[in-house]
C-alpha positions in Angstrom: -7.7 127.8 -64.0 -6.8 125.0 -61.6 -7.5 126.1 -58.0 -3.9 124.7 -57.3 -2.4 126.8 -59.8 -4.8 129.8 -59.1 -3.0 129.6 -55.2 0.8 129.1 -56.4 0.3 132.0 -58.7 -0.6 134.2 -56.1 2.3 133.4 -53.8 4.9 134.4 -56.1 4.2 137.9 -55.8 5.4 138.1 -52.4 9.3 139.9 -51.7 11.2 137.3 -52.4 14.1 139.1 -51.0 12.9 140.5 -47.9 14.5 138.8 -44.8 17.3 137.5 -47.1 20.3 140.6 -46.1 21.7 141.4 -42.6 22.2 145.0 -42.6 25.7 146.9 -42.1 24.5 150.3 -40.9 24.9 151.1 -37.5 21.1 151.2 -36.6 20.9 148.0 -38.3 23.8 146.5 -36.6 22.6 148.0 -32.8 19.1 145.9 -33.3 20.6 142.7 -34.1 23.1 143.3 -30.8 19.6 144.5 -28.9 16.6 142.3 -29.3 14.5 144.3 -26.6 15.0 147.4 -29.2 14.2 145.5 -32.1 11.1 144.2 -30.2 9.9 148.1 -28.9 10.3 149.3 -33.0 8.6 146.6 -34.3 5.7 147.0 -32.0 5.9 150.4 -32.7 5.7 150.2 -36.2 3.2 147.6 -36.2 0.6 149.5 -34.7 1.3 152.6 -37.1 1.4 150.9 -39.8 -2.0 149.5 -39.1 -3.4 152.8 -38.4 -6.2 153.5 -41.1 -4.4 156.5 -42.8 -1.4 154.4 -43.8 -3.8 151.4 -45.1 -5.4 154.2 -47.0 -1.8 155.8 -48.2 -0.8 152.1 -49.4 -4.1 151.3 -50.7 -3.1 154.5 -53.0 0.3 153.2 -54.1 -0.3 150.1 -54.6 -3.3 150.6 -57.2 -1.0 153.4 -58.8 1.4 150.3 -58.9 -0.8 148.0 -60.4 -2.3 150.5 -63.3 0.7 151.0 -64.5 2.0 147.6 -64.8 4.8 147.7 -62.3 3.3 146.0 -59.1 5.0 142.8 -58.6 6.7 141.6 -61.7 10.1 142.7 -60.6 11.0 145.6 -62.9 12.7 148.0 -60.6 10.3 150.7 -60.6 7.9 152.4 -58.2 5.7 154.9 -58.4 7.2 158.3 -57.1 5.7 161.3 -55.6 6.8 164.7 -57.6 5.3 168.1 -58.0 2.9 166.9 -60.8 1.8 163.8 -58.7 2.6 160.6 -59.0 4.9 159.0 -61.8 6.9 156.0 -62.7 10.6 155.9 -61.3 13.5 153.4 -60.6 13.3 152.3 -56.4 16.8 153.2 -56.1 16.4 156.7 -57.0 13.1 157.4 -55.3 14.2 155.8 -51.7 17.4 157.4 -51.9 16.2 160.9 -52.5 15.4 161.6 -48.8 17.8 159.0 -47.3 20.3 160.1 -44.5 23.5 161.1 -45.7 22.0 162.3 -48.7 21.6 165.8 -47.8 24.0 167.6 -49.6 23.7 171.3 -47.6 24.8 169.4 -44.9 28.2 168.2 -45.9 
């Protein structure tokens, strides 16, 4: 394979809609009114999200992604954590099912 080709190919795996949607929820809407916020989460979650636990923890998924043929191409599906482990499930339904507002004892 053409090194050219080799490059462009792996490129197209990245989110090609993250940074594409302003959000409409109010936490959403307070961090584009409040830069210095925005700036104190995202150094926040920078450094946790570089701790060694969660490269391990994405390490995990991400393989789990790719062995079962869902990792990048688009499909809809992530890999979900249940009782029995981990199994194949639509995004919408996994990162809603702990979402706020989706408790239903409290309404």
């Amino acid at each position: 394979m053409d090194f050219f080709l080799y490059i462009s190919h792996m490129t197209t795996k990245r989110n090609t809609l993250a940074g594409t949607k302003k959000g409409k929820s109010k936490s959403a809407k307070y961090f584009q009114e409040n830069p210095e916020a925005k700036a104190k989460k995202d150094a926040y979650n920078t450094e946790y999200h570089s701790s060694p636990e969660r490269k391990k923890y994405r390490v995990k998924l991400n393989k789990a992604n790719r062995s079962a043929g869902t990792y990048g191409n688009k499909d809809g599906k992530d890999m979900s954590h249940g009782k029995g482990g981990l199994k194949k499930e639509g995004q919408k339904a996994n990162r809603a099912r702990n979402g706020k507002g989706n408790n239903k004892r409290t309404r």
